[in-house]
N, C-alpha and C positions, 0 to 999 in steps of 0.2 A: 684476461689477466695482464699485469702491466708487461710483466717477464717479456708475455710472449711476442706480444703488441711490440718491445722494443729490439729484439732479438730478431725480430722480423723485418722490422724497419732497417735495421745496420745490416743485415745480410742480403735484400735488396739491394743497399746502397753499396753493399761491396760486388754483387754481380752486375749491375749497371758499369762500377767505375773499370771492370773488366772487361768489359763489354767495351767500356769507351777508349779503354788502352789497347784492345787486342783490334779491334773492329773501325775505330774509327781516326784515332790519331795514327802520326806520319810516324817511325821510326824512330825518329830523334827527338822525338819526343815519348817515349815507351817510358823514361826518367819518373812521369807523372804516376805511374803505377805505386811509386812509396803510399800513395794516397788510398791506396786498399787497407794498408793496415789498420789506421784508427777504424774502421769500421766494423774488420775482423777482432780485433783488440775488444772494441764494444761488443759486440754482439754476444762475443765469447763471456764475458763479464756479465751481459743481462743474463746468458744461462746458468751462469754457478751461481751466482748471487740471487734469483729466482724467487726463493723461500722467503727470503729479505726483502726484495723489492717487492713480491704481491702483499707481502704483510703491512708493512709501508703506505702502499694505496687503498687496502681495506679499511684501513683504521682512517684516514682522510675521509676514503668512500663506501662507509660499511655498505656490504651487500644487502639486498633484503631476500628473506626466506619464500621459497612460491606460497600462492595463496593457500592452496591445500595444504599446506604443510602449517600452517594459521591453524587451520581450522581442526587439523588435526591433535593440537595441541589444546585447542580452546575445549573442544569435546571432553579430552580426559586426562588431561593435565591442570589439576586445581592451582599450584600456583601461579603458572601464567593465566587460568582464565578468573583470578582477583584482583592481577594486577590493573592501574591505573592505565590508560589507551597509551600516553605516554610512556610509563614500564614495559608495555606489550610491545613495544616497537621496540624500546632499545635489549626487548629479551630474543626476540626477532633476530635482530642485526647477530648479538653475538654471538646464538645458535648457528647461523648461517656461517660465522667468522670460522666458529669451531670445524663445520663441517671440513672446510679449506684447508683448515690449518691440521687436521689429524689426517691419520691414514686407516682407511677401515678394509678390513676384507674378511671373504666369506669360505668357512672352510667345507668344501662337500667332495665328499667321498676321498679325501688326500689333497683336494687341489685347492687352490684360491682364486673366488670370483668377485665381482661386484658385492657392493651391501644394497638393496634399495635402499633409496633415499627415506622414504617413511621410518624405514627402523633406524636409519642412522640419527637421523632426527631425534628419536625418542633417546635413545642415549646420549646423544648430544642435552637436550635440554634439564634431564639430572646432570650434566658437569655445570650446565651457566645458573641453574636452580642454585646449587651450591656455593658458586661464586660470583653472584649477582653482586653482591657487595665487596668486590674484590678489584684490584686493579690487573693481577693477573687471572684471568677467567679461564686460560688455556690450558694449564698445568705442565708448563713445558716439558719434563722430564718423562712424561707416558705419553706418547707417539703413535703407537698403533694398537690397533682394538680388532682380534678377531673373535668374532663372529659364527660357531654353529649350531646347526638349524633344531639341535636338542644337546639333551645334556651328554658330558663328554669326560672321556679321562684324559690325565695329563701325567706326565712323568712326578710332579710332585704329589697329586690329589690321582692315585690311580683307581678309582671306582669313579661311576659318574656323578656327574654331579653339573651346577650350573651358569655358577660365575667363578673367575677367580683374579687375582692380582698377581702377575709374575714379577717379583721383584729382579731379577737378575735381568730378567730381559726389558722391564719398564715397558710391560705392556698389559693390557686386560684379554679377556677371555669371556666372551659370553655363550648363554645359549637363546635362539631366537625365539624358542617354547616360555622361555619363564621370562624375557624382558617384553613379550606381548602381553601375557597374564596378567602380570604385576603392574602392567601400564591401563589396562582397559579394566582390571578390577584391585584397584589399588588398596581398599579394603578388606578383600578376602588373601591376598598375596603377597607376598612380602619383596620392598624395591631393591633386588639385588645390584641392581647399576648404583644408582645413589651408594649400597654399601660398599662398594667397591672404590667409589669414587672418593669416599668418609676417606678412606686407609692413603687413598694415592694424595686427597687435600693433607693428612696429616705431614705423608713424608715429603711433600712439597714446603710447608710450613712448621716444621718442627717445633719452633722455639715459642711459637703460639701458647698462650693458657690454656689447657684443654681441660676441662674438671675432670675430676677421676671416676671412673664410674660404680653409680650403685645399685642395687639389687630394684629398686623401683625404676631403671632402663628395661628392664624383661616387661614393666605392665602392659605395654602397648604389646608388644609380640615376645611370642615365648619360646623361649632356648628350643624347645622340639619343634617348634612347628614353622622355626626358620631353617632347621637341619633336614628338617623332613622337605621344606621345599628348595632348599638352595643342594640336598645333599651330599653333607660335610659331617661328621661328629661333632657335637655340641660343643665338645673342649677344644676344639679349633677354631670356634665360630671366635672371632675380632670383637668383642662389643662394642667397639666405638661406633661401627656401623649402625645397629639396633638403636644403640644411643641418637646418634642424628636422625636416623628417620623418625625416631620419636620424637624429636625437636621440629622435623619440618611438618611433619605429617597429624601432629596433636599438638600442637605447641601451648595451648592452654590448660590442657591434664599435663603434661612435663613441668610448666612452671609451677603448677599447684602442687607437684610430686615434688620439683628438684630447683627451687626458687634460685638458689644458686648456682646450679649448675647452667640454666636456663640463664643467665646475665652472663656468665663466661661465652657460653657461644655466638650470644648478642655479638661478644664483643671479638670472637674470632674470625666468626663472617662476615662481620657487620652488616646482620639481619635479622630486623626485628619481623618476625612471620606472624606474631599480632596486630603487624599496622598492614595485611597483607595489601591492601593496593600500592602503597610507597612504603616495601620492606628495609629500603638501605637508610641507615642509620647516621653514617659520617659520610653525605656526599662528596665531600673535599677526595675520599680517596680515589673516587672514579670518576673526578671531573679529567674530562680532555681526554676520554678513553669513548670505546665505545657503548 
């Protein structure tokens, strides 16, 4: 990272210049010591500033994602494996961007550990799925994503259960049983990351046109048998969630059900998921981005 890279560099440069003040120059000259500070001054600034400066170099030098993490996606993640070779690199880059930019941890037995990168991945690529056609792709306002390894209670949702969206604390909640599932049988499962991520894009983008939803969002997946896997009570279930995964996930039975509904989200994400090798619609928004 650049942070460290420079923070490294001026703090070097400030034990060298101590070195050459204590060690090597004559007394009368100790004067030359003022010359530790810019470097102290720097170095200090590469560390706070940190977040800012590797975001900075990313976006110059997006990373790219390891290979296996390619192919992990290509296997069982349909919208990156329709993209255009072109799309697949720059869905690459921002997955990777994401991983840097958020903070994941893993909750077992009380404590918090690493996420492997595999799983992080798979959550990662439902946030850039979502906002392929976006200039912001990171969703700045939700930070951290924990992580446990089955379903879980929580002071709001006190029975178990599998995903959820903490708003007070702008963070997500998964469980690693049902974002494996849903990701290797996309089919039979339903994408609780993507629906969690529906709710975090809304209140990231409010003032968006979002259609209102109607009773032909249940066709693709049905009020019990999203409560039965994510479990939550139907009358809590968000439908905006059901609604977009039925946008990304059938997008040609939706248009056929919800003709209108279907050109407002065109025009929210700016993704058309019937042109799926080049889904972005107004590239003007995400030129000069990654």
């Amino acid at each position: 990272m650049l942070s460290k890279k420079l923070y490294l560099l001026f703090g070097t440069g400030a034990i060298i210049m101590i070195l050459v003040v204590a060690v090597i120059l004559p007394d009368e000259q100790s004067w030359m010591s003022v010359f530790i500070i810019p470097f102290a001054i720097l170095g200090a600034l590469s560390y706070v500033f940190s977040p800012q400066l590797d975001w900075w170099w990313y976006q110059k030098h997006p990373p790219e994602l390891p290979g296996n993490l390619g192919n992990l996606l290509l296997k069982y993640f349909p919208f990156y494996q329709n993209l255009s070779a072109v799309n697949k690199t720059r869905f690459r880059r921002r997955t990777s961007m994401y991983l840097e930019a958020r903070g994941f941890k893993a909750m077992t037995g009380g404590e918090e550990r690493d996420v492997p990168l595999d799983l992080k991945t798979i959550v990662a690529a439902n946030a850039i799925m979502l906002t392929f056609g976006s200039k912001d792709f990171i969703l700045d306002k939700f930070e951290r994503i924990f992580i446990y390894l089955q379903a879980f209670p929580t002071p709001d949702h006190p029975y178990l259960h599998g995903s959820e969206l903490n708003e007070e604390d702008t963070c997500f909640l998964f469980s690693a049983e049902h974002i494996v599932l849903a990701f290797q049988q996309s089919n039979k499962y339903y994408n609780l990351v993507l629906h969690e991520f529906a709710r975090a894009f809304q209140m990231s983008f409010p003032k968006k046109n979002y259609p209102e939803i109607k009773e032909a969002t249940w066709e693709l997946w049905k009020k019990d048998s999203i409560s039965k896997f994510i479990g939550i009570p139907e009358e809590k279930i968000n439908p905006l969630g059901p609604s977009i995964n039925f946008f990304f996930q059938n997008p040609q039975k939706f248009k056929t059900l919800m003709p209108e509904d279907f050109e407002k989200y065109q025009q929210v994400f700016n993704i058309n998921p019937l042109n799926p090798k080049d889904p972005v619609i107004d590239k003007s928004i995400i030129a000069n981005v990654p």
